[in-house]
Backbone bond lengths (Angstrom), bond angles and torsions (degrees), N, CA, C in turn:
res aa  C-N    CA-C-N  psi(-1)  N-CA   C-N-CA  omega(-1)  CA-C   N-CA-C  phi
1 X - - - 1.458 - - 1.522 111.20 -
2 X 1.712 113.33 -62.44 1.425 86.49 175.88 1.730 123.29 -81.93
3 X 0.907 118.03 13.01 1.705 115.74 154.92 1.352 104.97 -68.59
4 X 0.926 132.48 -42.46 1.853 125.83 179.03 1.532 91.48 -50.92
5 X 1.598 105.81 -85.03 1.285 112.76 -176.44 1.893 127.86 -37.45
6 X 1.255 108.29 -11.28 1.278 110.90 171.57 1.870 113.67 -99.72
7 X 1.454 97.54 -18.37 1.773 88.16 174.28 1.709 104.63 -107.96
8 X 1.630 86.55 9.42 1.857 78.32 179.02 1.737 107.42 -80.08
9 X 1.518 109.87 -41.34 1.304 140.16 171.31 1.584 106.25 -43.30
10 X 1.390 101.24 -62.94 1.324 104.75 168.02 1.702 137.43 -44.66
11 X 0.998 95.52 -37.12 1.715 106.95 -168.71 1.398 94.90 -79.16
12 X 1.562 119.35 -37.48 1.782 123.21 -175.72 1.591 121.10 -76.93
13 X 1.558 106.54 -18.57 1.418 137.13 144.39 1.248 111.85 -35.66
14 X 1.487 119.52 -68.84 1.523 139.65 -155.29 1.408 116.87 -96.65
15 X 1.414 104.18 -17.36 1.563 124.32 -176.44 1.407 95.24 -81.80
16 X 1.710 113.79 -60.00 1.589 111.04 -173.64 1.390 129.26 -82.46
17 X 1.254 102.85 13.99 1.578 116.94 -168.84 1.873 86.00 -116.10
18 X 1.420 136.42 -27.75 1.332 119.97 -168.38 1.745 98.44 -83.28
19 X 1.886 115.02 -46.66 1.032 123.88 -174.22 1.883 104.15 -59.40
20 X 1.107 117.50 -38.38 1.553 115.13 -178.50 1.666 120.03 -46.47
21 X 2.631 94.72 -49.01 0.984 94.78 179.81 1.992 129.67 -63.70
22 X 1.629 94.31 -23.45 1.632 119.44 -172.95 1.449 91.06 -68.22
23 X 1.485 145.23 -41.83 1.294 151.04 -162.21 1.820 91.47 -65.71
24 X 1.371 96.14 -96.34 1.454 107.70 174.42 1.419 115.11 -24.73
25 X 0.971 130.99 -60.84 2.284 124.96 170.81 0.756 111.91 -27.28
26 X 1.305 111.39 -67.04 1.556 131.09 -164.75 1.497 116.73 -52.44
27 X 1.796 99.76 -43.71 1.692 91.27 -174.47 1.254 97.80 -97.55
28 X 1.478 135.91 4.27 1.441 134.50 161.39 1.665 101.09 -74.37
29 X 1.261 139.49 -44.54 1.217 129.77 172.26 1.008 100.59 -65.97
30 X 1.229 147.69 -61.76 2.050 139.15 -146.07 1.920 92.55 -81.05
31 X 1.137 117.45 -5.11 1.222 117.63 -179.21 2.192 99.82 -86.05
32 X 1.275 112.30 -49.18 1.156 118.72 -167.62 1.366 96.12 -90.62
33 X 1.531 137.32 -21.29 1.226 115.43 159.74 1.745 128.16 -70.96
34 X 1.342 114.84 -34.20 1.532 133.51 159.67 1.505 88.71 -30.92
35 X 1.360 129.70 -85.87 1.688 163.10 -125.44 1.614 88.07 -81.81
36 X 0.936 126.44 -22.08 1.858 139.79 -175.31 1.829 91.28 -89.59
37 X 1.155 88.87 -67.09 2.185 84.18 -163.83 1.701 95.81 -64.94
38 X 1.115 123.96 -39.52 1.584 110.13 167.04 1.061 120.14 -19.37
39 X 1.495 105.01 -59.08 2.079 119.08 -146.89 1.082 70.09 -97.90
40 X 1.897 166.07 -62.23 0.870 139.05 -93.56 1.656 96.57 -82.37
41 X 1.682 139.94 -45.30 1.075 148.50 170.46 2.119 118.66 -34.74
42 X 1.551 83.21 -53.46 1.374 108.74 176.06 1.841 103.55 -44.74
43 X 1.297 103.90 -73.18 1.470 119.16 -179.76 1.458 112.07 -38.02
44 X 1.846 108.80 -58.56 1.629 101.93 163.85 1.560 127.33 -27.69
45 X 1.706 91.70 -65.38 1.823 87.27 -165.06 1.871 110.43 -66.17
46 X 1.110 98.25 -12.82 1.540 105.87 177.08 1.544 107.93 -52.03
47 X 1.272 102.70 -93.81 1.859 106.92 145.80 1.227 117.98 -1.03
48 X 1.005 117.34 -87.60 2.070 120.55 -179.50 0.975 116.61 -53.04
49 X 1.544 122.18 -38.59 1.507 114.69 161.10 1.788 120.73 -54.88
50 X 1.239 117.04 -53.20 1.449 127.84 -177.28 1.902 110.04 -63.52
51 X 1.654 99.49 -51.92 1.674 91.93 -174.80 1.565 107.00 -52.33
């Protein structure tokens, strides 16, 4: 019985620790994609200045 209860614990352990890491990516990517269309203007006039 408590071996159930110890891999049941476990899996909700491993469940909320994978979804946390999938949480965190995600707004670390939508963070560096935001941070991309920022510069993306910037980069233009860079360009137009140099060509």
């Amino acid at each position: 019985m408590s071996s159930d209860l110890h891999k049941f614990f476990l899996l909700i352990v491993v469940v909320s620790a994978v979804f946390c890491l999938i949480k965190y990516t995600l707004v670390y990517i939508i963070y560096i994609v935001i941070h991309l269309i920022n510069t993306l203007p910037n980069i233009a006039l860079l360009l137009k200045l140099y060509m």
